[in-house]
C-alpha positions as a Markdown table, in Angstrom:
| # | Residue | x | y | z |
|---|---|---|---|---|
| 1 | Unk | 41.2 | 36.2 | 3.9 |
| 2 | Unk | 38.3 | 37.0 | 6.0 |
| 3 | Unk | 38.0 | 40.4 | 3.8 |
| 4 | Unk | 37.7 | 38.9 | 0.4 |
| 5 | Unk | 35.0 | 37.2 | 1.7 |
| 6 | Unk | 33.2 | 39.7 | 3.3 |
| 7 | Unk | 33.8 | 41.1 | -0.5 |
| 8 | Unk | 32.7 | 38.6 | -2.1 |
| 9 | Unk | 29.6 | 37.9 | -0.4 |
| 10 | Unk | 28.8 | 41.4 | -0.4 |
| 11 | Unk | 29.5 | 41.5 | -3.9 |
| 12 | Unk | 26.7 | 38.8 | -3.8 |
| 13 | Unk | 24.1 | 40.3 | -2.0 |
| 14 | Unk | 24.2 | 43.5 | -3.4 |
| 15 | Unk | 23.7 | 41.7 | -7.1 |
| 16 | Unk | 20.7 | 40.1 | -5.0 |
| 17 | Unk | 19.0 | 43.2 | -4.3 |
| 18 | Unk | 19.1 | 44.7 | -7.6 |
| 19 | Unk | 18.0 | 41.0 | -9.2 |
| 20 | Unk | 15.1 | 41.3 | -7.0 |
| 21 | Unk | 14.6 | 45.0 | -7.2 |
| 22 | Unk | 14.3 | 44.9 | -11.4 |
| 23 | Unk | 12.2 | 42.1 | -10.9 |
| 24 | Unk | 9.8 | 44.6 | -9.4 |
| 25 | Unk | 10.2 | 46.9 | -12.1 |
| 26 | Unk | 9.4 | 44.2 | -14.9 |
| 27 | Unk | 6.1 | 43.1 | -12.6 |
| 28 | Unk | 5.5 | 46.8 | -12.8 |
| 29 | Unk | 5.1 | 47.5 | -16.2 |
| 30 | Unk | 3.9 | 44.1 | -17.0 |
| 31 | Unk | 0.8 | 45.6 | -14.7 |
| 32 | Unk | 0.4 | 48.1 | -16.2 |
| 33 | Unk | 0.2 | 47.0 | -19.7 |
| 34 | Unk | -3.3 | 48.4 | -20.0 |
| 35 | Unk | -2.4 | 51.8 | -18.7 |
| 36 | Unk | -3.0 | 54.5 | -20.4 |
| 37 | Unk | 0.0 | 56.9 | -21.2 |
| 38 | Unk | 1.9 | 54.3 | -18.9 |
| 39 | Unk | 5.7 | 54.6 | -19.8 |
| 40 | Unk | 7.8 | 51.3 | -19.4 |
| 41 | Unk | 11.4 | 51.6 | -17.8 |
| 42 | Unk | 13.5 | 49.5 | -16.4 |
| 43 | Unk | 17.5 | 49.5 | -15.1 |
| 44 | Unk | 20.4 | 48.9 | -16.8 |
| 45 | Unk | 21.8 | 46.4 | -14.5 |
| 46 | Unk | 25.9 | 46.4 | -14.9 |
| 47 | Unk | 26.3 | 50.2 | -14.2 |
| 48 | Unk | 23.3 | 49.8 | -11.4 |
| 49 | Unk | 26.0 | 46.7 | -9.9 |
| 50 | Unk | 28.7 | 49.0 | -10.3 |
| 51 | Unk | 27.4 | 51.6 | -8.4 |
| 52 | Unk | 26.1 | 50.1 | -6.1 |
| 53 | Unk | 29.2 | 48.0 | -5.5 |
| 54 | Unk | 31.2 | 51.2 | -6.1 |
| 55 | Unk | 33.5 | 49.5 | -8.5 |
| 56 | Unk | 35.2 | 51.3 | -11.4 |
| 57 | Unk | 37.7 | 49.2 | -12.9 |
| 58 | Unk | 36.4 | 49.7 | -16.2 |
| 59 | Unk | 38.3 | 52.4 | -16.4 |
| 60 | Unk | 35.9 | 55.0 | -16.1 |
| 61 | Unk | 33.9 | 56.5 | -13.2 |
| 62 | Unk | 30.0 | 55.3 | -13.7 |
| 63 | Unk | 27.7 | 58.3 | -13.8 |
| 64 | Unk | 25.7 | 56.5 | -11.2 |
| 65 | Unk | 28.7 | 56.3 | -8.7 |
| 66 | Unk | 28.9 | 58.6 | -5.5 |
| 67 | Unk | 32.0 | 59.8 | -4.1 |
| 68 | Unk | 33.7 | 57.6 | -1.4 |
| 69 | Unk | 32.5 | 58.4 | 2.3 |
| 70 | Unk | 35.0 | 59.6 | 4.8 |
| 71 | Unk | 35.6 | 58.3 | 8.2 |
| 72 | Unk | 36.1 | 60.9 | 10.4 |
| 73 | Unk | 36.1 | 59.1 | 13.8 |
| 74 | Unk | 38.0 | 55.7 | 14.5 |
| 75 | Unk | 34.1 | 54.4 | 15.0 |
| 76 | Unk | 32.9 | 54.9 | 11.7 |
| 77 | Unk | 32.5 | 52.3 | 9.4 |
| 78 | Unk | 33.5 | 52.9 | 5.8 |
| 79 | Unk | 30.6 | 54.0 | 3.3 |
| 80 | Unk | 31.0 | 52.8 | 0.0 |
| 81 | Unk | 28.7 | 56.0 | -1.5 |
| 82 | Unk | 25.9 | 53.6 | -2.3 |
| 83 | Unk | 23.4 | 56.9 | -1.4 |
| 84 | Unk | 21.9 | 56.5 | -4.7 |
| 85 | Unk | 18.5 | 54.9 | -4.8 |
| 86 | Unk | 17.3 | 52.3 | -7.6 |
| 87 | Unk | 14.4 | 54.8 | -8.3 |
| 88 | Unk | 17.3 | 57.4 | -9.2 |
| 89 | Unk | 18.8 | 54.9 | -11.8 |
| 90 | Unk | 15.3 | 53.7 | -13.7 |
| 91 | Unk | 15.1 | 55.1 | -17.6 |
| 92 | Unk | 12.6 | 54.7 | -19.9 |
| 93 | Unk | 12.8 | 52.0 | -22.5 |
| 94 | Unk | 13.7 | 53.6 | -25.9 |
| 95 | Unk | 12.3 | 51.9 | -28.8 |
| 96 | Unk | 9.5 | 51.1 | -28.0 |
| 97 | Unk | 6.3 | 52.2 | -30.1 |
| 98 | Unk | 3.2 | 53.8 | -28.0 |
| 99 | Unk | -0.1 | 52.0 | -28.5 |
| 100 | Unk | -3.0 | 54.8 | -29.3 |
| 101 | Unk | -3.5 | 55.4 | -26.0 |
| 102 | Unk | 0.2 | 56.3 | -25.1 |
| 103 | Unk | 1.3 | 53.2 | -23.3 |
| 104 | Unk | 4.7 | 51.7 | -24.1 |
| 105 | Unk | 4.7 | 48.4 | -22.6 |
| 106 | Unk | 5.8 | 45.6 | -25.0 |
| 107 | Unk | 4.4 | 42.8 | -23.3 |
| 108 | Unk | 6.5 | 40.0 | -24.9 |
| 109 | Unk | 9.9 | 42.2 | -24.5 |
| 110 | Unk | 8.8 | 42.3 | -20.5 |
| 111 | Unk | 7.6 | 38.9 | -20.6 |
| 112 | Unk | 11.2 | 37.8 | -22.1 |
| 113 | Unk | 13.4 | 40.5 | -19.5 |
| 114 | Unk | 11.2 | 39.0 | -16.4 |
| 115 | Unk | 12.0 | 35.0 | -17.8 |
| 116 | Unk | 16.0 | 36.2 | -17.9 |
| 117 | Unk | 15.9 | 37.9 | -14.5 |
| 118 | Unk | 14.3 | 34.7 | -13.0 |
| 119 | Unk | 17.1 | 32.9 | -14.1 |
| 120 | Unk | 19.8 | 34.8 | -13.2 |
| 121 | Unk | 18.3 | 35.9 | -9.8 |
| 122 | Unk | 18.1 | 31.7 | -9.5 |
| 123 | Unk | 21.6 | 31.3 | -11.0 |
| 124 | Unk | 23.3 | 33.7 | -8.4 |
| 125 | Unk | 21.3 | 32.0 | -5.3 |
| 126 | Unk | 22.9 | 29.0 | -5.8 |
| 127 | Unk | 26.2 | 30.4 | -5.8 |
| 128 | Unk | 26.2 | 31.9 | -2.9 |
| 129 | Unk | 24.4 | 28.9 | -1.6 |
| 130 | Unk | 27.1 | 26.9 | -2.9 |
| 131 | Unk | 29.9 | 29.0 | -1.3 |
| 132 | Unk | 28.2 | 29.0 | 1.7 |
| 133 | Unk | 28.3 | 25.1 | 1.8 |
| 134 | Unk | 31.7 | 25.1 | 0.6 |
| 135 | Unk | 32.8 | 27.3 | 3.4 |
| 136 | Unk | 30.5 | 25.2 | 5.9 |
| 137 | Unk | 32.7 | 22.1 | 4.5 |
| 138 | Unk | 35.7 | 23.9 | 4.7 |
| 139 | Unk | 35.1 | 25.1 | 8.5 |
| 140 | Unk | 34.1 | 21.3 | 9.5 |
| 141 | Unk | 36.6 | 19.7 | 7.9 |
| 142 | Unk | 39.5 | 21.2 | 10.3 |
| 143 | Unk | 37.7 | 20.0 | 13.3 |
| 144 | Unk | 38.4 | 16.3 | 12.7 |
């Protein structure tokens, strides 16, 4: 029991990170809109989740995935492979059209990816907030 949730909120927080680390990659280009020969990019968050997460239940391995970490002494922990950095896993945006100076940053298409990250970065706060109450509930309830 105690392991699904570890899971789970693991799950959470890693899904947190990335939120907040693409958020930093939107605010990036979004700075540099005036840039010359700036190139926007940006992370394709499901395969960054699943490597990070190591999960590949869709069947196939993710490019981004490391091989599993062995434990060769009884006090190791487990490693999950998540050596890869988000740096690693930034492309470039394809599509878009350079301005005259060389700079590829669509201002409304980062404008629109930074609104949806807000509000899934928000969304998935409150549901670990919510589970945490829920659990906090759960734990004071049996006391009585």
């Amino acid at each position: 029991m105690l392991d699904k949730l570890a899971d789970t909120m693991q799950f959470s927080a890693e899904a947190l990170k990335l939120r907040a680390r693409r958020q930093e990659i939107l605010t990036s280009n979004i700075t540099n809109v005036d840039t010359p020969n700036y190139k926007a990019v940006d992370m394709k968050f499901n395969e960054a989740l699943r490597a990070a997460t190591g999960d590949t239940a869709s069947g196939q391995a993710s490019a981004l995935s490391s091989p599993t970490l062995a434990v060769t002494h009884k006090g190791h922990m487990a490693g999950n492979g998540q050596a890869m950095s988000t740096q690693a896993m930034l492309q470039f945006r394809r599509g878009n059209n350079p301005a005259v100076d060389g700079n590829t940053v669509d201002i409304e298409r980062e404008r629109a990816a930074f609104a949806e990250n807000t509000v899934k970065y928000e969304a998935a706060l409150r549901s670990i907030n919510g589970r945490i109450s829920t659990l906090k509930q759960a734990m004071g309830s049996g006391n009585q």
